[in-house]
PyMOL Python script that loads the backbone (N, CA, C, O; Angstrom):
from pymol import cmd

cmd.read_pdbstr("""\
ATOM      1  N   UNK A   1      18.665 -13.970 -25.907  1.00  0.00           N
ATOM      2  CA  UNK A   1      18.618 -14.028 -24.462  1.00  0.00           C
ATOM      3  C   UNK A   1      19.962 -13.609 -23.882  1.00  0.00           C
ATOM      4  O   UNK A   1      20.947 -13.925 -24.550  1.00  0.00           O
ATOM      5  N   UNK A   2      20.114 -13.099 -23.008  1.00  0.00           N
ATOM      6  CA  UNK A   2      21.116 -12.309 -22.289  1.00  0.00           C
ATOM      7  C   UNK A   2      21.859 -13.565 -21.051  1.00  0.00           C
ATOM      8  O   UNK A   2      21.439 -14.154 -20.055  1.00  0.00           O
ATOM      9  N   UNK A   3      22.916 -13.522 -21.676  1.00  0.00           N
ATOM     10  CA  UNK A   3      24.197 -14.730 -21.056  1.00  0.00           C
ATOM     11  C   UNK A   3      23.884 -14.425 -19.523  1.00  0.00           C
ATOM     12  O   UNK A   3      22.976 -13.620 -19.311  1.00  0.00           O
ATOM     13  N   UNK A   4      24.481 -14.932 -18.539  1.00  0.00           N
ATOM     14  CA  UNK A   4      24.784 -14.428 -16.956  1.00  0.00           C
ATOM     15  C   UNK A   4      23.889 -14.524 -16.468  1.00  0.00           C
ATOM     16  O   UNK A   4      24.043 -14.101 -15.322  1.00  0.00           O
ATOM     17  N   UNK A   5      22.327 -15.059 -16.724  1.00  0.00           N
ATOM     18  CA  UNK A   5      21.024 -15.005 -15.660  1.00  0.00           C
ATOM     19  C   UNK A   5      21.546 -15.657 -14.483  1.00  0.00           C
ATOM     20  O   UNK A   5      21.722 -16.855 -14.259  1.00  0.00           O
ATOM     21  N   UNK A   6      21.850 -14.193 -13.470  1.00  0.00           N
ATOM     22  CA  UNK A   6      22.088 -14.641 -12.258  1.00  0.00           C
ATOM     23  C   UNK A   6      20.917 -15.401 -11.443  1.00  0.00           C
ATOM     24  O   UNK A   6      19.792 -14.982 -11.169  1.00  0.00           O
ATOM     25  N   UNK A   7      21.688 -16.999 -11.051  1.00  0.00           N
ATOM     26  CA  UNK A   7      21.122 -17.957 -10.299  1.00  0.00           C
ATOM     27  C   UNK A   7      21.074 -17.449  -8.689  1.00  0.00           C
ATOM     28  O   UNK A   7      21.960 -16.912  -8.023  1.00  0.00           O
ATOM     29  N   UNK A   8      19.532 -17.872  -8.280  1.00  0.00           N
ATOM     30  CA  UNK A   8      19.649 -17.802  -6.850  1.00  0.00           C
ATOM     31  C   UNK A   8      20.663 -18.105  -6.297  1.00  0.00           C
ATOM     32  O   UNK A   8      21.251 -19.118  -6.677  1.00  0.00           O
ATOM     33  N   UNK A   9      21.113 -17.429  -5.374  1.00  0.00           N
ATOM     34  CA  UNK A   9      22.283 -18.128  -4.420  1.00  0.00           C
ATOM     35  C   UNK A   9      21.973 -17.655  -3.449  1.00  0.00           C
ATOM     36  O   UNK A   9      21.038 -16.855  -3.403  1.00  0.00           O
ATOM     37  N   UNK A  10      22.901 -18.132  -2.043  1.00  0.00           N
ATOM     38  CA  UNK A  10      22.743 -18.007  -0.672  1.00  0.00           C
ATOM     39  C   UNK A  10      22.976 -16.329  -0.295  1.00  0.00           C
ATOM     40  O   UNK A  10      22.499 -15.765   0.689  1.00  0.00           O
ATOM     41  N   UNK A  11      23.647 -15.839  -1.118  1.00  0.00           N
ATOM     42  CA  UNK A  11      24.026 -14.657  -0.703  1.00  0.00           C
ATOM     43  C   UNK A  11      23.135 -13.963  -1.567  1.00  0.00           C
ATOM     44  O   UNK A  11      23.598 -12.825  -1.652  1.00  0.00           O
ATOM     45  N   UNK A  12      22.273 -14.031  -2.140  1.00  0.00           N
ATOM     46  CA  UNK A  12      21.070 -13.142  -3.220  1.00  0.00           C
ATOM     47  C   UNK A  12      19.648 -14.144  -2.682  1.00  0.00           C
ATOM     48  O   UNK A  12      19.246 -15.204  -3.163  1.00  0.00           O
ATOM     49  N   UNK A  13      19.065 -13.287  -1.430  1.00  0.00           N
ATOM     50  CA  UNK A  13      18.026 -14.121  -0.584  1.00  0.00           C
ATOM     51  C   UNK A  13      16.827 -14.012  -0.925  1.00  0.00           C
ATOM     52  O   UNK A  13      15.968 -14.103  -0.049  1.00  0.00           O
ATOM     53  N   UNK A  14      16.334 -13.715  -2.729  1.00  0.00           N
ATOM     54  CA  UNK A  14      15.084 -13.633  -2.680  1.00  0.00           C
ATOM     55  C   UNK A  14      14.948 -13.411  -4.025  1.00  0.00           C
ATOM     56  O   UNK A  14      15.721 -12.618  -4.561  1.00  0.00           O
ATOM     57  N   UNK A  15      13.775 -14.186  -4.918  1.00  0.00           N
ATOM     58  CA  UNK A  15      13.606 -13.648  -6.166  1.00  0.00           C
ATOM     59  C   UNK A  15      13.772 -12.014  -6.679  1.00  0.00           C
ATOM     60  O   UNK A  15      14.080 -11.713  -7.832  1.00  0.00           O
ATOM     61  N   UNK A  16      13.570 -11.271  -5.858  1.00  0.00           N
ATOM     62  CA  UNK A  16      13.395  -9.941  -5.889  1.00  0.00           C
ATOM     63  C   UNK A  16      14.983  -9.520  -6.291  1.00  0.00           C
ATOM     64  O   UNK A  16      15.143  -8.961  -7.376  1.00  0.00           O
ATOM     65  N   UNK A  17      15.775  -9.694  -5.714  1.00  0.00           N
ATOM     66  CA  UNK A  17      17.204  -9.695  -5.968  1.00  0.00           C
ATOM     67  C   UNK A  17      17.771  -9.993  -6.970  1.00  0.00           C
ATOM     68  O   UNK A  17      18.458  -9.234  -7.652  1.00  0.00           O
ATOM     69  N   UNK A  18      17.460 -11.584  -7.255  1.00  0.00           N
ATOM     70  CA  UNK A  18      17.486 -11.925  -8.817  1.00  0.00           C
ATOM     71  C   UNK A  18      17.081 -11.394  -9.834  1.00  0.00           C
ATOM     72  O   UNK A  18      17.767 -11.419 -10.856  1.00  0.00           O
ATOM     73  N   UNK A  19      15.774 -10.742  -9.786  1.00  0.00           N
ATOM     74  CA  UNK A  19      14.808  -9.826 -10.362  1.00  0.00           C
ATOM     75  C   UNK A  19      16.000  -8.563 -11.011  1.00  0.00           C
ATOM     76  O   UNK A  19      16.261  -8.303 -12.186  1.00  0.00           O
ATOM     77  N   UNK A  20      16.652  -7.844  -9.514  1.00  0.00           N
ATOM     78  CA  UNK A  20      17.477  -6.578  -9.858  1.00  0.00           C
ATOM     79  C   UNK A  20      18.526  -7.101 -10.156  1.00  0.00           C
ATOM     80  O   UNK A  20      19.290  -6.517 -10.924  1.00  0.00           O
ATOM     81  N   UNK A  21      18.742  -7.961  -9.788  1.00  0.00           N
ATOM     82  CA  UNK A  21      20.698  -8.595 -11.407  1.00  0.00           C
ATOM     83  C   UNK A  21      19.887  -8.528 -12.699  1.00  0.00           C
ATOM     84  O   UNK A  21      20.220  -7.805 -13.638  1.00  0.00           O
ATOM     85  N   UNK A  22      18.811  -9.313 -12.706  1.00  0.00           N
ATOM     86  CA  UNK A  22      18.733  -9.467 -14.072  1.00  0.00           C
ATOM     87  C   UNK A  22      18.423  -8.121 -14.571  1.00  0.00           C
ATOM     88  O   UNK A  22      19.269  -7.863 -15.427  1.00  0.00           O
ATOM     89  N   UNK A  23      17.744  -7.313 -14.457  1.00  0.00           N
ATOM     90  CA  UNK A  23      17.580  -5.904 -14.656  1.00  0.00           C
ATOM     91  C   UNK A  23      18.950  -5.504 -15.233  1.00  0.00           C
ATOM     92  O   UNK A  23      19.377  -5.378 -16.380  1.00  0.00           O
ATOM     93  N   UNK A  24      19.521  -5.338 -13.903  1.00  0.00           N
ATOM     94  CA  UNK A  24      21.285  -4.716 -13.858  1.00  0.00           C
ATOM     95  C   UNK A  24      22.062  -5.060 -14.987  1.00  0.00           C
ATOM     96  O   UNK A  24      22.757  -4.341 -15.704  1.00  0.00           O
ATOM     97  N   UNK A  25      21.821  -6.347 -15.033  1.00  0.00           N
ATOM     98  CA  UNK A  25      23.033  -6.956 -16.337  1.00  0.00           C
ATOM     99  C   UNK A  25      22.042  -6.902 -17.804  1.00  0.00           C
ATOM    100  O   UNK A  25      22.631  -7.004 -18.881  1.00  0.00           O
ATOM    101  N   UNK A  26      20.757  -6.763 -17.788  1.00  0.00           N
ATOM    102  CA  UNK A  26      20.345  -7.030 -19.115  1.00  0.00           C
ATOM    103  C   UNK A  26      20.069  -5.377 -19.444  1.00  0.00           C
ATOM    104  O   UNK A  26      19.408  -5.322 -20.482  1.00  0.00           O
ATOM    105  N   UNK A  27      20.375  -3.900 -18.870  1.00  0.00           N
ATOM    106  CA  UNK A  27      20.320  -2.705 -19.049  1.00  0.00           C
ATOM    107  C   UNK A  27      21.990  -2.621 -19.318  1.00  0.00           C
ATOM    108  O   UNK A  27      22.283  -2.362 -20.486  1.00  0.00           O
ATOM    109  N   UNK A  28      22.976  -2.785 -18.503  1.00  0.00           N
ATOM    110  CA  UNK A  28      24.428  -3.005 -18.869  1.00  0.00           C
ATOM    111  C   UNK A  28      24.623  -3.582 -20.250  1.00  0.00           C
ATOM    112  O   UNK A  28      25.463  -3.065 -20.987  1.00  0.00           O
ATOM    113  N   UNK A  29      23.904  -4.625 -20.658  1.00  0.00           N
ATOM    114  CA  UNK A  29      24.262  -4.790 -21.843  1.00  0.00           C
ATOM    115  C   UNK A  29      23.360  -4.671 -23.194  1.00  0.00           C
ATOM    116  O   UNK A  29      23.642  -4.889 -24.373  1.00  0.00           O
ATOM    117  N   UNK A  30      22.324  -4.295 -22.642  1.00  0.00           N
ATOM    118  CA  UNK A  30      21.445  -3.824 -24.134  1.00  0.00           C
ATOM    119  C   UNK A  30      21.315  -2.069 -24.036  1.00  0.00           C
ATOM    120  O   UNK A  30      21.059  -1.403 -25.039  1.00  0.00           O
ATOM    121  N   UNK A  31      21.444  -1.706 -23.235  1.00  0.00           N
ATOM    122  CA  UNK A  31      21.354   0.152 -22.672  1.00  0.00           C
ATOM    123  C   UNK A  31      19.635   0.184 -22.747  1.00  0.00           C
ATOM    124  O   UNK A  31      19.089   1.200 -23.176  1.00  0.00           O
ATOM    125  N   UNK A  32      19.039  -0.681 -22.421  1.00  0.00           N
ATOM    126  CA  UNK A  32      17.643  -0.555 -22.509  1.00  0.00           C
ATOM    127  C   UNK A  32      17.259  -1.360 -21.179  1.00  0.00           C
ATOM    128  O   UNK A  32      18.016  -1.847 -20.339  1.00  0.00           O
ATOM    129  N   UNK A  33      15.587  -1.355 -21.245  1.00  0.00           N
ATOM    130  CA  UNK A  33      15.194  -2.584 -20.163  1.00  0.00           C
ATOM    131  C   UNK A  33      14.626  -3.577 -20.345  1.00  0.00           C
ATOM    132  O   UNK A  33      13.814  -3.375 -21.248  1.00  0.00           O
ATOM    133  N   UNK A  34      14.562  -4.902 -19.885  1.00  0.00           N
ATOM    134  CA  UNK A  34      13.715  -6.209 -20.089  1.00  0.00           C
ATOM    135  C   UNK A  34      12.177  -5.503 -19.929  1.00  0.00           C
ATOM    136  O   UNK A  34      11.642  -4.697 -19.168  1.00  0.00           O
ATOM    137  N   UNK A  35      11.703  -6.512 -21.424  1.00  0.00           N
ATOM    138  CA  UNK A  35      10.166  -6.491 -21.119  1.00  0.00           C
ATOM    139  C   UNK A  35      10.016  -7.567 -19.986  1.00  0.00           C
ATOM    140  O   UNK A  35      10.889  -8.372 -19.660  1.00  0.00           O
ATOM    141  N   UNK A  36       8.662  -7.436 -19.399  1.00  0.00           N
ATOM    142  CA  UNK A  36       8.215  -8.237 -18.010  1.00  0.00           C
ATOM    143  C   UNK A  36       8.166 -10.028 -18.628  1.00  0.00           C
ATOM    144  O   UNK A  36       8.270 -11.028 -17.918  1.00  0.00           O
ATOM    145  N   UNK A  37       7.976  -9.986 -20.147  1.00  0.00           N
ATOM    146  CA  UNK A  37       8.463 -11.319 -20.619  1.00  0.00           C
ATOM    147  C   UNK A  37       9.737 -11.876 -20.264  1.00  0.00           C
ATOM    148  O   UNK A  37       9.902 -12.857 -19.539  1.00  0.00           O
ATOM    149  N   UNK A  38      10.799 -11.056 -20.928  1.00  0.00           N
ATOM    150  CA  UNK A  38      11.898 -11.300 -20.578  1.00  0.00           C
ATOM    151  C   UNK A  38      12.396 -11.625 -19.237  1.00  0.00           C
ATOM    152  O   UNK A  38      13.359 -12.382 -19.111  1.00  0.00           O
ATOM    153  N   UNK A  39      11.775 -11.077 -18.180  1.00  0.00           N
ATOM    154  CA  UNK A  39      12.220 -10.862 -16.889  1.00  0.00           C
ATOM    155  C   UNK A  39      11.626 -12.286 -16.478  1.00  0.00           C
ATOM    156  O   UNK A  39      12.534 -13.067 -16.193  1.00  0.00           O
ATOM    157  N   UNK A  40      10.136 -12.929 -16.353  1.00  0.00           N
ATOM    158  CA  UNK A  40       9.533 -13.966 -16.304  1.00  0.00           C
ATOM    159  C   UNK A  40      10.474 -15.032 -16.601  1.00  0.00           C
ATOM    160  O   UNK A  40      11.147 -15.880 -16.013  1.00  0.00           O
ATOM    161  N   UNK A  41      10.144 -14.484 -18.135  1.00  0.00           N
ATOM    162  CA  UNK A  41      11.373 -16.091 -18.604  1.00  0.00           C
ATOM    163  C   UNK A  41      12.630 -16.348 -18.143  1.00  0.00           C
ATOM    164  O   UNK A  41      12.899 -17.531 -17.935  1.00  0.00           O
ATOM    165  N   UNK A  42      13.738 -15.250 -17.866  1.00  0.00           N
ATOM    166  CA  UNK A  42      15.095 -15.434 -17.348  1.00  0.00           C
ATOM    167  C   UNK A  42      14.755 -15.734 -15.644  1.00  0.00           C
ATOM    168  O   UNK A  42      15.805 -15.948 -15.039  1.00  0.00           O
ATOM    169  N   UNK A  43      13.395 -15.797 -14.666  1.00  0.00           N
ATOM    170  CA  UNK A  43      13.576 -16.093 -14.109  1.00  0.00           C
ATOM    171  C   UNK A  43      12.730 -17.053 -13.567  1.00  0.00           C
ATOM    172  O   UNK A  43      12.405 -17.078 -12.380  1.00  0.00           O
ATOM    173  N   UNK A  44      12.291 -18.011 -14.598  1.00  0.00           N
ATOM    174  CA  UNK A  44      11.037 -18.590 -14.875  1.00  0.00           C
ATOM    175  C   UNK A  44      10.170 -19.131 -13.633  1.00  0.00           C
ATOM    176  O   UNK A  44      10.207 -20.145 -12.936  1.00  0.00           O
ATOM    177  N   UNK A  45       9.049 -17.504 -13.708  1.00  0.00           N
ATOM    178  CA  UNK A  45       8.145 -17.574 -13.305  1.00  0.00           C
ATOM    179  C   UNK A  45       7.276 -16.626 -13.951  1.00  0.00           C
ATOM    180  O   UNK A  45       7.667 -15.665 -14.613  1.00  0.00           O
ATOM    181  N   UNK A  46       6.203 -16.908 -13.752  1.00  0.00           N
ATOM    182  CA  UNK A  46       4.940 -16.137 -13.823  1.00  0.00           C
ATOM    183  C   UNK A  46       4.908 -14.863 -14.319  1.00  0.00           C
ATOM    184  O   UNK A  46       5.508 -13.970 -13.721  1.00  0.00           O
ATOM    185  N   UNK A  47       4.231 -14.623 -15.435  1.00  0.00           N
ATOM    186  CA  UNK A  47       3.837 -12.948 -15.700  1.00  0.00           C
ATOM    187  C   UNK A  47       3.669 -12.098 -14.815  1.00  0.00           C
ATOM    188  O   UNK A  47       4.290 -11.038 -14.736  1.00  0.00           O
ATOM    189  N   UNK A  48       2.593 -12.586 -13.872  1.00  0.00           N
ATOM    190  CA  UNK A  48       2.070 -12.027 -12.689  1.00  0.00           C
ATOM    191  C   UNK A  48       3.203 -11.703 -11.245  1.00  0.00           C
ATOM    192  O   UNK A  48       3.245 -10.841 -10.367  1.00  0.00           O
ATOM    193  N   UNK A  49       4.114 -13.047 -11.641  1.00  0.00           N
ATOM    194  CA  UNK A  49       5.186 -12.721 -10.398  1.00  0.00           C
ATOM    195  C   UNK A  49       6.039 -11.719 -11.163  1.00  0.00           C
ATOM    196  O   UNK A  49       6.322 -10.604 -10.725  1.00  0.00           O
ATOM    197  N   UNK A  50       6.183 -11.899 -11.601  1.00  0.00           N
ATOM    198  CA  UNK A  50       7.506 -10.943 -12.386  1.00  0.00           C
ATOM    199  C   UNK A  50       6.683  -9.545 -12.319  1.00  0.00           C
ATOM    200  O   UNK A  50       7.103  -8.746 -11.482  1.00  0.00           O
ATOM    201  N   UNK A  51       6.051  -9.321 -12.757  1.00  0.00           N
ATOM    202  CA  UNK A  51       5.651  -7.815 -12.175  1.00  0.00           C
ATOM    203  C   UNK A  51       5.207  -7.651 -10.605  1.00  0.00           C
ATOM    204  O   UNK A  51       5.332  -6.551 -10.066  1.00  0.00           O
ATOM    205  N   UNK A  52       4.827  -8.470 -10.081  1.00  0.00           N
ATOM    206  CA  UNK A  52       4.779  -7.706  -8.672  1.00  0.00           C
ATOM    207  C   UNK A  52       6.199  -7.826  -7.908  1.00  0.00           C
ATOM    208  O   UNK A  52       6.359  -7.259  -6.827  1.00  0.00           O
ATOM    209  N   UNK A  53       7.392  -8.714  -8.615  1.00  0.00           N
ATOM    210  CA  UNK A  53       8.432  -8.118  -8.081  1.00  0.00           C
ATOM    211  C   UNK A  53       8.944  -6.786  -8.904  1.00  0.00           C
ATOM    212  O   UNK A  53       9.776  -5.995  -8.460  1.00  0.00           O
ATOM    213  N   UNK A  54       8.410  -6.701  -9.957  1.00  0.00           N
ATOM    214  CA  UNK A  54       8.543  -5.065 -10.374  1.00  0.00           C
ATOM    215  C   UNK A  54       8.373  -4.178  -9.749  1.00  0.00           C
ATOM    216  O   UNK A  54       9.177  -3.423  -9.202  1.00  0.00           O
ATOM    217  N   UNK A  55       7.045  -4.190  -9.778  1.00  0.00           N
ATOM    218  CA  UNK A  55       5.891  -3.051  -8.386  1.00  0.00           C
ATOM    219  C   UNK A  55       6.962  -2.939  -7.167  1.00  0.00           C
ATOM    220  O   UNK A  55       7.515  -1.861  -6.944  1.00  0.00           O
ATOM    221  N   UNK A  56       7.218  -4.042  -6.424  1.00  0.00           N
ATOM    222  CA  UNK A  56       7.918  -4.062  -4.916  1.00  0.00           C
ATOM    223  C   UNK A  56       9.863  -3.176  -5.571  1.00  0.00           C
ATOM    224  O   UNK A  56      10.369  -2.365  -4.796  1.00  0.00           O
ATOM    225  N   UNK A  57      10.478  -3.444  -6.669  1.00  0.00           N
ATOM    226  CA  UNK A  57      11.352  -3.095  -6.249  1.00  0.00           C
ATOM    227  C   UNK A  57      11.342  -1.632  -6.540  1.00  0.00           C
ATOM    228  O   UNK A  57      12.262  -0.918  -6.141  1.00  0.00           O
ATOM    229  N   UNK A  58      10.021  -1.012  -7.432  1.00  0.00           N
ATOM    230  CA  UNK A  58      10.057   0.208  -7.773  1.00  0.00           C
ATOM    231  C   UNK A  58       9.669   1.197  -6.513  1.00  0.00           C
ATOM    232  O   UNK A  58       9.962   2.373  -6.297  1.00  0.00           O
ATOM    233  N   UNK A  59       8.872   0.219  -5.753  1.00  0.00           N
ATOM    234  CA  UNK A  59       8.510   0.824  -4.245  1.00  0.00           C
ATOM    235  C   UNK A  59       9.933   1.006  -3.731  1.00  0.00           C
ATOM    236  O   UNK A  59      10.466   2.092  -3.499  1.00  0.00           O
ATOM    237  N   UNK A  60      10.280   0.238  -3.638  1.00  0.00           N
ATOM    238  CA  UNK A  60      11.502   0.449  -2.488  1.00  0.00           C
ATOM    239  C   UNK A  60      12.774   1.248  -3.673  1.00  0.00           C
ATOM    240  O   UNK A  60      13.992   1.090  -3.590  1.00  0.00           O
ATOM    241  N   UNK A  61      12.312   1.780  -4.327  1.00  0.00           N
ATOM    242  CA  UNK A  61      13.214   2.488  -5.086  1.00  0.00           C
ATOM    243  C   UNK A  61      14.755   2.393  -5.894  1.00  0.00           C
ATOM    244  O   UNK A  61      15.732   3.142  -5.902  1.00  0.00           O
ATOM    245  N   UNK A  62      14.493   1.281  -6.457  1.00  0.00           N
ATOM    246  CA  UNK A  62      15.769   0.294  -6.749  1.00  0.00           C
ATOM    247  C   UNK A  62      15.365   0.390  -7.980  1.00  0.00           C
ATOM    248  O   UNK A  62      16.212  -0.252  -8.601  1.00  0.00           O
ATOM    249  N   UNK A  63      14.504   0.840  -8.823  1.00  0.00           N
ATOM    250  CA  UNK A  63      14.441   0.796 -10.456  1.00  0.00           C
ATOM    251  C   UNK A  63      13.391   2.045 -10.808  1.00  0.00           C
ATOM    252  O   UNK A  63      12.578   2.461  -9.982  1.00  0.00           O
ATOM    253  N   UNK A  64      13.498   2.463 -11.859  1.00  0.00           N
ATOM    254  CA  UNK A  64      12.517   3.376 -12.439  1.00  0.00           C
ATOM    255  C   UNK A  64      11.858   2.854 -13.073  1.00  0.00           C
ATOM    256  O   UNK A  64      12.423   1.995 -13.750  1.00  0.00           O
ATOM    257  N   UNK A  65      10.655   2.963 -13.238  1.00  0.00           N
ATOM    258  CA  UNK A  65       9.776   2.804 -14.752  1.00  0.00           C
ATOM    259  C   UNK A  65       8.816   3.692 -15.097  1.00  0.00           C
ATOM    260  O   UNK A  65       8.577   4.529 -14.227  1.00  0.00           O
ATOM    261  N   UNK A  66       8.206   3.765 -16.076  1.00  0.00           N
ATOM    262  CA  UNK A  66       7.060   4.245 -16.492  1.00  0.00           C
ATOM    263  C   UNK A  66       6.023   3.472 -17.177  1.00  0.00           C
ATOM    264  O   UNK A  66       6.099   2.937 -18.283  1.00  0.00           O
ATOM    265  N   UNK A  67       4.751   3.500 -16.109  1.00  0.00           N
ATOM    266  CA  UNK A  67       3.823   2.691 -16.126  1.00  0.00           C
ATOM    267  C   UNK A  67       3.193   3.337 -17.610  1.00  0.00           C
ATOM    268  O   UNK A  67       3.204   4.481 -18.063  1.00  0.00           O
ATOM    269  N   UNK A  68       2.511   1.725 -18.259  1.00  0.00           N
ATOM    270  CA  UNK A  68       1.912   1.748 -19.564  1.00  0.00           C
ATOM    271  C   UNK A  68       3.271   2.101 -20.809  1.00  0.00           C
ATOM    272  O   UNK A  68       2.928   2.619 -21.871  1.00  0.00           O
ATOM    273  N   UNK A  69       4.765   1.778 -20.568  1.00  0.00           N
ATOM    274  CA  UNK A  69       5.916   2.201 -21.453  1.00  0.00           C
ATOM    275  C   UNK A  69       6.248   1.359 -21.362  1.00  0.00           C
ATOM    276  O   UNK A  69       6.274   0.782 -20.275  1.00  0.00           O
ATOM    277  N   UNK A  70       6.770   0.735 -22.704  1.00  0.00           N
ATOM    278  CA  UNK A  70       7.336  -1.111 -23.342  1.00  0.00           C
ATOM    279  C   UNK A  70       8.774  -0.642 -22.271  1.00  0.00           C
ATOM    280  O   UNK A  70       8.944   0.369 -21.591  1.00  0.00           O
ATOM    281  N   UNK A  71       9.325  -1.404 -22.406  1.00  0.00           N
ATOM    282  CA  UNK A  71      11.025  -1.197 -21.668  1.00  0.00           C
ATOM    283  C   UNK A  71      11.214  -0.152 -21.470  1.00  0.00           C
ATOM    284  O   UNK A  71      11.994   0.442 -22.214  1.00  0.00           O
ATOM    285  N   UNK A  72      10.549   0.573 -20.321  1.00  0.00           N
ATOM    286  CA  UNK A  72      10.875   1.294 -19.613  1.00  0.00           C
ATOM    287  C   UNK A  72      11.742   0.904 -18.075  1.00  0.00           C
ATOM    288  O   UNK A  72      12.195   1.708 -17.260  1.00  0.00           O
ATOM    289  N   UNK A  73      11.763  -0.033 -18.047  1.00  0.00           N
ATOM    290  CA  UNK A  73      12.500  -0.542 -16.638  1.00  0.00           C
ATOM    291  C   UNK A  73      13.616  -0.331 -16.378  1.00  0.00           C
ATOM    292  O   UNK A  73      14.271  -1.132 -17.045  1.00  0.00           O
ATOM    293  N   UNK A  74      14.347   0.355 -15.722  1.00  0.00           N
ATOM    294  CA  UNK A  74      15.709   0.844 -15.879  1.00  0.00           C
ATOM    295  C   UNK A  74      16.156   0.697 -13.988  1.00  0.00           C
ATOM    296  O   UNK A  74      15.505   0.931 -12.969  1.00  0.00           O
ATOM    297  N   UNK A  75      17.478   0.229 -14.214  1.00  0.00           N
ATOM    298  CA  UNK A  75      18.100   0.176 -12.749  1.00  0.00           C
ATOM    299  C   UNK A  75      18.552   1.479 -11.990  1.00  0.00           C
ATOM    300  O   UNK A  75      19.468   1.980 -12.643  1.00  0.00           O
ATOM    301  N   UNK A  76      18.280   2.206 -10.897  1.00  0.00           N
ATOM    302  CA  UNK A  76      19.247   3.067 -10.264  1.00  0.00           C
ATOM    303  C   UNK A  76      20.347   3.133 -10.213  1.00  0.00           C
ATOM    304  O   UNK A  76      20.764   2.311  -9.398  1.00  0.00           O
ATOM    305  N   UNK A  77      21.436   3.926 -10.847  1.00  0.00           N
ATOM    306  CA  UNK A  77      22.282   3.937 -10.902  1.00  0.00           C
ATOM    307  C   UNK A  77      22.941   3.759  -9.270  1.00  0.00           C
ATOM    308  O   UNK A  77      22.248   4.128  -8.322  1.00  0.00           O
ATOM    309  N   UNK A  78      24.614   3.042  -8.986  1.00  0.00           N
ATOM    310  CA  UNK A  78      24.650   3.321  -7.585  1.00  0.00           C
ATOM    311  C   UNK A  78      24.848   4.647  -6.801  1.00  0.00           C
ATOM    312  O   UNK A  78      24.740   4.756  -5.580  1.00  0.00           O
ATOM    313  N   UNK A  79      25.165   5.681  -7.710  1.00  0.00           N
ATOM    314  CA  UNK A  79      25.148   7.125  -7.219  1.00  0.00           C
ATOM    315  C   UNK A  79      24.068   7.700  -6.655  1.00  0.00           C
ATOM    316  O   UNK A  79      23.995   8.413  -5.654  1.00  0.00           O
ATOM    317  N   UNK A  80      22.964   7.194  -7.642  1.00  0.00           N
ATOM    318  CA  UNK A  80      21.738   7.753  -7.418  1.00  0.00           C
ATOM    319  C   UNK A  80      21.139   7.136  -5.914  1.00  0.00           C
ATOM    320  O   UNK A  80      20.321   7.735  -5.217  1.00  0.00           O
ATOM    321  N   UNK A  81      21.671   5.961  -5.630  1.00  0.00           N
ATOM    322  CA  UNK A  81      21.178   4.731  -4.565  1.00  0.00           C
ATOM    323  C   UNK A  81      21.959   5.318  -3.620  1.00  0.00           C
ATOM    324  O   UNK A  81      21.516   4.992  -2.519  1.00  0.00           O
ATOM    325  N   UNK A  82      22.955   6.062  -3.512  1.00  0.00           N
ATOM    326  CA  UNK A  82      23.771   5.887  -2.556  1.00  0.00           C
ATOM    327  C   UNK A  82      23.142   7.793  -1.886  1.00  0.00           C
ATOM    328  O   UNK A  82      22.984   8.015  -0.685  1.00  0.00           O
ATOM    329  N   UNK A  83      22.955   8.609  -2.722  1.00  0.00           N
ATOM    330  CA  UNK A  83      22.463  10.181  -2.434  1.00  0.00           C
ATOM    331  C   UNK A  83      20.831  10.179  -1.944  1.00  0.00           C
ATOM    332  O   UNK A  83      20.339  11.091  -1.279  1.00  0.00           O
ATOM    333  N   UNK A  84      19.933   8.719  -2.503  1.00  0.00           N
ATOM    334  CA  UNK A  84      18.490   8.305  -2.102  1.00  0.00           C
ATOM    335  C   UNK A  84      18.916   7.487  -0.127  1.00  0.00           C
ATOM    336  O   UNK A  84      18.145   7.635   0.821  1.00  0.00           O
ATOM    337  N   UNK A  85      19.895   6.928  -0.070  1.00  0.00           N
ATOM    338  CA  UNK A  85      20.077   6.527   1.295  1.00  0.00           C
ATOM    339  C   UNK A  85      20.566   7.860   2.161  1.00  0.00           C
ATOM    340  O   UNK A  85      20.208   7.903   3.338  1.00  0.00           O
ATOM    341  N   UNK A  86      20.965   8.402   1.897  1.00  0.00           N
ATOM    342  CA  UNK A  86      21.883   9.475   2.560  1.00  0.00           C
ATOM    343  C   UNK A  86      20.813  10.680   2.898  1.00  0.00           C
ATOM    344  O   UNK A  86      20.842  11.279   3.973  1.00  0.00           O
ATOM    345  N   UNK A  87      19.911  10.950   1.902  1.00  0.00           N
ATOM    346  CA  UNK A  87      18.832  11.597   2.167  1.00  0.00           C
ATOM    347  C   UNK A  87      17.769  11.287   2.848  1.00  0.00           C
ATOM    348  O   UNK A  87      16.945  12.129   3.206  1.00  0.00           O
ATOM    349  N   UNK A  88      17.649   9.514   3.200  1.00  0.00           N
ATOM    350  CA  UNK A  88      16.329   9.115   3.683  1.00  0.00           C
ATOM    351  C   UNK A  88      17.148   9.508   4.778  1.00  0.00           C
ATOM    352  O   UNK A  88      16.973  10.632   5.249  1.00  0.00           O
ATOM    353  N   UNK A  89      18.274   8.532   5.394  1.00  0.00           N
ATOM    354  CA  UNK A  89      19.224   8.551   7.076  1.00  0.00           C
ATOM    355  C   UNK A  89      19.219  10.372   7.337  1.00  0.00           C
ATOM    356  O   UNK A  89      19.182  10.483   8.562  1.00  0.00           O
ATOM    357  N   UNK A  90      19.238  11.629   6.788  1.00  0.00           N
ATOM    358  CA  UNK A  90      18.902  12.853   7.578  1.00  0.00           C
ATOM    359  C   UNK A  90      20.223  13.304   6.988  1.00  0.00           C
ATOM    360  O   UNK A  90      20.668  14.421   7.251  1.00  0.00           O
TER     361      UNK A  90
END
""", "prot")
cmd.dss("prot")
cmd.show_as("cartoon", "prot")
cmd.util.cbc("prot")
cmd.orient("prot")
């Protein structure tokens, strides 16, 4: 299990957030991605929650994956986040 499971806090306002630390820090340190187990358990909830905060952050474009691929979950780099804002703003 991967040290640092960032805890809710006041300034990280939503499982979804927690969701993308844990992503962030468990791709930083394995160079891979959490299975949706992993992600559940480090943020213990639900199979079912843990992927529909998948689904929502891949919508809003904060992670890649490829649907039906074991650890495929991978974080946006901030370059990539920062040239995806700059292009939506015009």
């Amino acid at each position: 299990m991967i040290q640092g499971t960032p805890a809710l806090s006041p300034t990280m306002a939503s499982r979804k957030l927690q969701a993308l630390a844990f992503i962030e820090i468990f791709y930083a340190a394995r160079g891979g991605g959490p299975s949706l187990g992993e992600i559940s358990a480090a943020l213990d909830c639900s199979r079912q929650r843990a992927h529909d905060l998948i689904c929502t952050l891949e919508r809003e474009g904060r992670i890649q994956r490829t649907p039906g691929v074991r650890r495929s979950i991978r974080p946006i780099a901030a370059e990539q986040e920062a040239l995806r804002r700059l292009k939506a703003a015009g």
